[in-house]
C-alpha positions as CSV (number, residue, x, y, z in Angstrom):
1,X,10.3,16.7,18.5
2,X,7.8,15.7,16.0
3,X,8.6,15.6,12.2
4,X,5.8,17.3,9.7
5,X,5.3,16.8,6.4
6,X,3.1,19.3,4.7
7,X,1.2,19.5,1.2
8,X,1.1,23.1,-0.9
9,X,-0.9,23.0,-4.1
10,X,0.5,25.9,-6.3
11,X,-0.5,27.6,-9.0
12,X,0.9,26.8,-12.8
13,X,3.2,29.7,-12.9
14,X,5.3,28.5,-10.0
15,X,8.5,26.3,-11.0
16,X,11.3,24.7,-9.1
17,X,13.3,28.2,-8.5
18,X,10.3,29.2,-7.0
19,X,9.6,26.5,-4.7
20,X,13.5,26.8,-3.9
21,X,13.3,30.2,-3.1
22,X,10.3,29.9,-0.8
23,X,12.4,26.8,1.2
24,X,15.2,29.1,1.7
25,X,13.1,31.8,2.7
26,X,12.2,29.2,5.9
27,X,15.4,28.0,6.2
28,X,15.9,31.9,7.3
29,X,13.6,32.1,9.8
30,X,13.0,28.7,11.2
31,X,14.6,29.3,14.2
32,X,11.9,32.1,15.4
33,X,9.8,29.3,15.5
34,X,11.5,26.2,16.9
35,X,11.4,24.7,13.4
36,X,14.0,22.9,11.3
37,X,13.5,22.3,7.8
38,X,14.5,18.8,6.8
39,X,13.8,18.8,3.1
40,X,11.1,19.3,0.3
41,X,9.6,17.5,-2.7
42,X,8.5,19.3,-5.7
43,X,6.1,18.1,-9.1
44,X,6.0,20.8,-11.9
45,X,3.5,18.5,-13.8
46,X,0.7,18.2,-11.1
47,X,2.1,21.2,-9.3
48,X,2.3,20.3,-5.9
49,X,5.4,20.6,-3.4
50,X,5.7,19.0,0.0
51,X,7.8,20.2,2.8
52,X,9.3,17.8,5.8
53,X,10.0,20.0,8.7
54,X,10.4,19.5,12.5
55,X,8.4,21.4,14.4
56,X,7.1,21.4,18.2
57,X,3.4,21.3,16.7
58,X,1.3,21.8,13.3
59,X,0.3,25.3,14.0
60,X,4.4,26.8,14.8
61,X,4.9,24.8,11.1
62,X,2.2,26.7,9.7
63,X,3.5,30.2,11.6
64,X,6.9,29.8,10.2
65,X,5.6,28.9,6.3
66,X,3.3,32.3,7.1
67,X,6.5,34.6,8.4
68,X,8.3,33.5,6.1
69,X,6.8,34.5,2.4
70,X,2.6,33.8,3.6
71,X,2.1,30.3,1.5
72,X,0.6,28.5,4.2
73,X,0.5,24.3,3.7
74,X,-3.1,23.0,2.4
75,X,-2.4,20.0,4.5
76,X,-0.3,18.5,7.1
77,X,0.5,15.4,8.8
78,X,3.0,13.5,11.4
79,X,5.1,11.2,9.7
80,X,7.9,8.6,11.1
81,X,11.3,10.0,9.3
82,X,11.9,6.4,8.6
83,X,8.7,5.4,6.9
84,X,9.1,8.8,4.7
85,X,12.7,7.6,3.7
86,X,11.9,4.0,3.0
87,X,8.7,5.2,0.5
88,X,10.4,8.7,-0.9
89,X,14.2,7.7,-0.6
90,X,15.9,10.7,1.3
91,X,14.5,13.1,5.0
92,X,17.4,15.6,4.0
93,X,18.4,17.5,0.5
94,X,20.2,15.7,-1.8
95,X,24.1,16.1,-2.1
96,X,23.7,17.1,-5.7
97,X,21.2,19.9,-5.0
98,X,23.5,21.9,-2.9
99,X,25.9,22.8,-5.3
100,X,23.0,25.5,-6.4
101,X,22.8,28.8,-4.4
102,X,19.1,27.6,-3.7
103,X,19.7,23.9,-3.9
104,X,16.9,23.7,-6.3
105,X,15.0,20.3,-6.0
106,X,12.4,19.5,-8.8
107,X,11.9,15.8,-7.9
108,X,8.4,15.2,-7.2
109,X,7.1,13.3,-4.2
110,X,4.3,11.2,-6.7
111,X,5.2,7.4,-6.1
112,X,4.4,4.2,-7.7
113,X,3.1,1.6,-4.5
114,X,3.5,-2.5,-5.1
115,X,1.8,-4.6,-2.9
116,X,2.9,-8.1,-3.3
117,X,1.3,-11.0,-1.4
118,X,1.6,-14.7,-1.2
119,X,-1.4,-16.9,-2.0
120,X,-0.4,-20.3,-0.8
121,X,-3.5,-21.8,-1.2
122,X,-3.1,-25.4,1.2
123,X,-0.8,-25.7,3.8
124,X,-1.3,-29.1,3.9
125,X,1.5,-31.2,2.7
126,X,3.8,-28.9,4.6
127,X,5.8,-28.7,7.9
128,X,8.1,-26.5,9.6
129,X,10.8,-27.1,7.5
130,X,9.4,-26.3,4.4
131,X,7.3,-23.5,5.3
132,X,10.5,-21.9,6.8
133,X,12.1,-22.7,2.9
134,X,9.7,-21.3,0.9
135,X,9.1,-17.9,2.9
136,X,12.7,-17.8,2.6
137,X,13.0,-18.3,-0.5
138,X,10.2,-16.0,-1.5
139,X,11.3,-12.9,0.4
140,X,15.4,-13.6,-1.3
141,X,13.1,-13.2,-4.9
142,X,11.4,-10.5,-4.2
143,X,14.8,-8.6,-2.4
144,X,16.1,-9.6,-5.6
145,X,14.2,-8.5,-8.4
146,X,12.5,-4.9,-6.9
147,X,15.7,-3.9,-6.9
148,X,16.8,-4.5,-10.1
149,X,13.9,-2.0,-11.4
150,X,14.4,0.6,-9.6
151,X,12.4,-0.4,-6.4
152,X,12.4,0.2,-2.5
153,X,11.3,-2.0,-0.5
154,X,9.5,0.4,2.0
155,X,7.8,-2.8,4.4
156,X,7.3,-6.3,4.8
157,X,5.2,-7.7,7.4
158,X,3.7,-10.6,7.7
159,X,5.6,-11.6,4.4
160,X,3.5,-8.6,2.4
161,X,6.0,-6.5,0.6
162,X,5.0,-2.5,-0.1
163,X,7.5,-1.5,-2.5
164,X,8.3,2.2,-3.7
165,X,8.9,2.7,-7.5
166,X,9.4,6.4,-9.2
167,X,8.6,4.5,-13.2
168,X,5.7,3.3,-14.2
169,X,7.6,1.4,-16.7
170,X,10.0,-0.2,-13.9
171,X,7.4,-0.9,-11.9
172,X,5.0,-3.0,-14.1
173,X,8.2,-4.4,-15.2
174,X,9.0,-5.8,-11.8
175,X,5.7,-7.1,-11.1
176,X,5.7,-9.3,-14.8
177,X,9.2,-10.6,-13.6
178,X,8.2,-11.7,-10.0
179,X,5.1,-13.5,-11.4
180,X,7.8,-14.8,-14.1
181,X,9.7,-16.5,-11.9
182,X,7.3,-18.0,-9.7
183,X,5.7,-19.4,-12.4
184,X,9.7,-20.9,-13.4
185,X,10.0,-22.6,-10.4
186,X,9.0,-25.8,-8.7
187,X,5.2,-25.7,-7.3
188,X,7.6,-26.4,-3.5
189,X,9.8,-23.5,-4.0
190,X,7.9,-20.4,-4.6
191,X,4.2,-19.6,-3.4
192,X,1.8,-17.9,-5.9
193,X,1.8,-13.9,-5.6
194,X,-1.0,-11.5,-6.0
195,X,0.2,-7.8,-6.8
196,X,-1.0,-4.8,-7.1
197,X,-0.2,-1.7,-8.2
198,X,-1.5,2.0,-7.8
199,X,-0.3,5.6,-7.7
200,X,-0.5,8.7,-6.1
201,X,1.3,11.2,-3.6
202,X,2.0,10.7,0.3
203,X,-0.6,13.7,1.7
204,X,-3.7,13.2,1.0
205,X,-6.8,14.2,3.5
206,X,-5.8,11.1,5.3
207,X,-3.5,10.8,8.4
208,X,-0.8,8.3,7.1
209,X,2.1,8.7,4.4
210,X,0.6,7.3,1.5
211,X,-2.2,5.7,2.8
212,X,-5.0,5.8,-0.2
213,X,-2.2,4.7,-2.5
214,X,-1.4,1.8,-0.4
215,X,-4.7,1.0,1.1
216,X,-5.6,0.3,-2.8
217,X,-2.7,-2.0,-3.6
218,X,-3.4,-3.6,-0.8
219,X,-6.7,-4.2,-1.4
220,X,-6.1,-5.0,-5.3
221,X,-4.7,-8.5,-3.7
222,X,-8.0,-9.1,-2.8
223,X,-8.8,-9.4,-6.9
224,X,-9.3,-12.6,-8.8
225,X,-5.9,-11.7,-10.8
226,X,-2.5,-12.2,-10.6
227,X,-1.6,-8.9,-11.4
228,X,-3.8,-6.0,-11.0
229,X,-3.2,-1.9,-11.5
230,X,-5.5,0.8,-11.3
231,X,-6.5,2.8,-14.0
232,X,-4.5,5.8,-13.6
233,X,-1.6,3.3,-13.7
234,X,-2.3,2.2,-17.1
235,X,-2.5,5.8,-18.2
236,X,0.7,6.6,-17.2
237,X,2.6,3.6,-19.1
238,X,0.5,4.1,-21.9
239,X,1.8,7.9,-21.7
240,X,6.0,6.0,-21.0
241,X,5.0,3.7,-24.0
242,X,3.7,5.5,-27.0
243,X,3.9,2.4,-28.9
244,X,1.5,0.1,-26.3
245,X,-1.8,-1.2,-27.3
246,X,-3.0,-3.5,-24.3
247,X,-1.6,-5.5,-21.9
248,X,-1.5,-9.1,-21.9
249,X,-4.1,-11.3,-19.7
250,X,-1.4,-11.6,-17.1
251,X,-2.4,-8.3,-16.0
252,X,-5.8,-7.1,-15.2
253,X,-6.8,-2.9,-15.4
254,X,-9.0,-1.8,-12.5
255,X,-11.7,0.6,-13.8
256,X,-12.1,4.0,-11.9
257,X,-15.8,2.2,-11.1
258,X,-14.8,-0.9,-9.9
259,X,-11.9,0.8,-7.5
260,X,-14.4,2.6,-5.8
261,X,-16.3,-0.1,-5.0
262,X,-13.8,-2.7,-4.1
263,X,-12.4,0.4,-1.8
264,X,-15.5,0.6,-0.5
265,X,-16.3,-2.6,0.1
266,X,-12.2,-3.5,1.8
267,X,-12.5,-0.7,3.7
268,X,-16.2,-1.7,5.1
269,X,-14.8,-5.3,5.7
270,X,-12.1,-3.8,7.5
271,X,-14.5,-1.8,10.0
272,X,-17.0,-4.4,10.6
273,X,-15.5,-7.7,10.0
274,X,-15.5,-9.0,13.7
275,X,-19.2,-7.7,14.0
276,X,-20.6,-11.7,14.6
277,X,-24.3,-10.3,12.8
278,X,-22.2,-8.6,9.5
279,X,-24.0,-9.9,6.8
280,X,-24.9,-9.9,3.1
281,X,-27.7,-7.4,4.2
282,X,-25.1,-4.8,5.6
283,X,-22.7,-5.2,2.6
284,X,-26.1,-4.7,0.1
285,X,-26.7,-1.6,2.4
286,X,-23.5,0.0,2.9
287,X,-22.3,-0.1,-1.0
288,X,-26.0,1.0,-2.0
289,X,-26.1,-2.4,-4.9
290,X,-28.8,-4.6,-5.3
291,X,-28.1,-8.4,-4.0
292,X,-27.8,-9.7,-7.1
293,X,-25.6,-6.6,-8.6
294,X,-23.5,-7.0,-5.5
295,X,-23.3,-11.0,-6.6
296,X,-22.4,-10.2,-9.8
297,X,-19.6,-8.2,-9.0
298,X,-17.8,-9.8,-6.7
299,X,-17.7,-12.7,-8.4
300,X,-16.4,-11.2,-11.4
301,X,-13.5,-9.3,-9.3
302,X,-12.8,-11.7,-6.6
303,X,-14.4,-14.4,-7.9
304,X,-15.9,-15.6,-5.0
305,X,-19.9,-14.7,-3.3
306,X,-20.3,-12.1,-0.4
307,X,-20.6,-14.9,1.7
308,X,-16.8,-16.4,0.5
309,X,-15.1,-13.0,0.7
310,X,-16.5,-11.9,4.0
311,X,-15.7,-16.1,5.2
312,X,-12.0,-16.0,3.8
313,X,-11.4,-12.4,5.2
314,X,-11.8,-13.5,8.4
315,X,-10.0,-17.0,8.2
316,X,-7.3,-14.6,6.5
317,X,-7.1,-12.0,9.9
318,X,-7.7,-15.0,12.2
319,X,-4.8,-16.8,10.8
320,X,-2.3,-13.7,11.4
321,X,-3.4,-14.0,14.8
322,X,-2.3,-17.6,14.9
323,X,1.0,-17.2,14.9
324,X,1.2,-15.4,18.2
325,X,2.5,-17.5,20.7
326,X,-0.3,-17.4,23.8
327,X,-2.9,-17.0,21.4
328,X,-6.1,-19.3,22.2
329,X,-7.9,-20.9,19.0
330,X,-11.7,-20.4,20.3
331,X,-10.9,-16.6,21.5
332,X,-9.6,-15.6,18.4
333,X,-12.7,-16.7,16.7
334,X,-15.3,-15.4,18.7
335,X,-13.7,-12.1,18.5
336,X,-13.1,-12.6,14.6
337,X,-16.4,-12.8,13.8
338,X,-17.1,-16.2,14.3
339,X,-20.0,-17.6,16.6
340,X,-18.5,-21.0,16.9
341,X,-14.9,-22.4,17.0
342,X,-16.2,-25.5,15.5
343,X,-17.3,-23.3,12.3
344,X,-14.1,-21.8,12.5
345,X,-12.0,-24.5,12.1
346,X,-14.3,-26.1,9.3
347,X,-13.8,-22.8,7.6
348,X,-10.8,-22.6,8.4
349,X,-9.8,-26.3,6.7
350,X,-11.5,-24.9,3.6
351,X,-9.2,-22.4,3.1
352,X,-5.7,-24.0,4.1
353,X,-6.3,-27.5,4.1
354,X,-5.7,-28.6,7.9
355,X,-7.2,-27.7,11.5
356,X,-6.6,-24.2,12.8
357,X,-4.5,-26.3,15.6
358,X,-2.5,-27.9,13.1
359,X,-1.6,-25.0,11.4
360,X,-0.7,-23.8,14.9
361,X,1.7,-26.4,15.2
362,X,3.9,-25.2,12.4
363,X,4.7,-22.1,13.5
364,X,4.5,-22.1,17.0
């Protein structure tokens, strides 16, 4: 049966009892309705609770929640129990909530999402051996340290962690020690890392857990920083940190302008970037900037041209692609993009230092 987890803005009288009450007020019913009622989230400061239920559909969810006491969700979405677990912690109440006749939960479902990403910049003066060593000892660093502050390691594919952090605090914490330690050991042993850091809770009015808050870490790796966080991020460990005045330059504040448009422009990327005519033109069009505005600022937060992004985008994608066993070099770049494999691999030696074939070599 599927699992649901639904999003109820409440007003600024309701607390925790409350919320509590309502739960077990479904818990009561639930079986009317073919419904079973996991667990719930609840945050008193932004006021907003979310329920996990398993339900045959969206609309016997929304019957029950109306049967029950009429506070019907604002929002809901299927989720993968194990994808809620590995970003919130828990699919069921926690032990020490049922010692209370309502088993009152006021922990809020509002998350802190890392994105951590290697930039090895050349692959050159590297073989099989090595490559193997330093992913390895990359990923034992990171399993590490996130720990160590608090941290859940929700994914890692491709060697791209998403990690899950409740503190601010612990969270920038983490990231300063990761890039610490790179920076501690030999240039063989550790790649460089790009992180980023941004906030928010897991329904939005998009279909994945937590997908604005980790669509923008994600695409904060795409920034000509080691470090970035969004705005809101710095807000909230200025708010931890009474005492804080600025952070140093090993960590770069996103303005609430430039999010938007580096959103914008990852998530334009993303649609298009196979599209063999995509173009400065489309970018110009699409983000409604000027060619020389839209110069301007990518080259302050990327530090590269519209031209260089879009190119080292689709090396980037291509190169994922790579590593599958069957795959064919000249398929994979006509459909990245890509109107010539010759191009390609010229681009492609750019970026990483050695033929897209060679590169193939080392992992395959």
């Amino acid at each position: 049966m599927p699992i649901y987890m639904d999003r109820h803005d409440v007003s600024a009288e309701v607390t925790a009892e409350n919320v509590a009450e309502l739960h077990q007020q479904d818990l009561k019913v639930q079986h009317k309705f073919d419904c079973r009622g996991l667990t719930y989230w609840f945050d008193d400061l932004r006021k907003t609770a979310f329920c996990l239920i398993e339900a045959p559909s969206a609309e016997k969810l929304k019957q029950m929640h109306d049967h029950a006491h009429g506070e019907v969700p604002h929002r809901i979405i299927e989720v993968d129990p194990s994808i809620v677990e590995s970003f919130l912690g828990r699919i069921e109440d926690p032990v020490k909530a049922k010692d209370t006749r309502l088993n009152i939960i006021n922990d809020p479902a509002f998350r802190i999402i890392m994105a951590i990403e290697p930039a090895l910049k050349s692959y050159k003066n590297h073989d099989k051996h090595s490559l193997q060593q330093l992913s390895e000892n990359y990923k034992k660093q990171v399993s590490e340290t996130v720990p160590e502050f608090g941290g859940r390691i929700a994914s890692n594919k491709e060697n791209r962690f998403l990690v899950s952090f409740t503190s601010v605090t612990k969270a920038v914490e983490c990231a300063l020690q990761l890039q610490s330690e790179v920076k501690g050991k030999a240039v063989d042993e550790l790649p460089d890392l790009k992180i980023g850091l941004s906030a928010g809770v897991p329904v939005t009015e998009k279909n994945a857990l937590f997908e604005d808050t980790v669509k923008l870490a994600e695409s904060m790796c795409f920034l000509n920083a080691g470090i970035s966080i969004s705005e809101e991020i710095n807000d909230l460990y200025r708010s931890e940190n009474v005492h804080h005045t600025s952070f140093d330059k090993r960590i770069f504040v996103l303005s609430e302008a430039d999010q938007q448009f580096l959103s914008g422009l990852v998530e334009f990327t993303e649609n298009a970037w196979t599209d063999t005519g995509l173009n400065v033109v489309d970018f110009e069009r699409h983000l409604a900037l000027s060619k020389s505005k839209l110069y301007r600022k990518m080259t302050a937060l990327i530090g590269t041209s519209p031209n260089g992004f879009l190119m080292h985008y689709r090396v980037k994608r291509i190169r994922e692609q790579l590593h599958k066993k069957n795959s064919n070099i000249a398929e994979v770049a006509y459909n990245g993009g890509f109107n010539s494999p010759s191009y390609f691999a010229k681009c492609f030696s750019k970026v990483y230092g050695l033929t897209p074939s060679a590169y193939k070599r080392l992992w395959v």
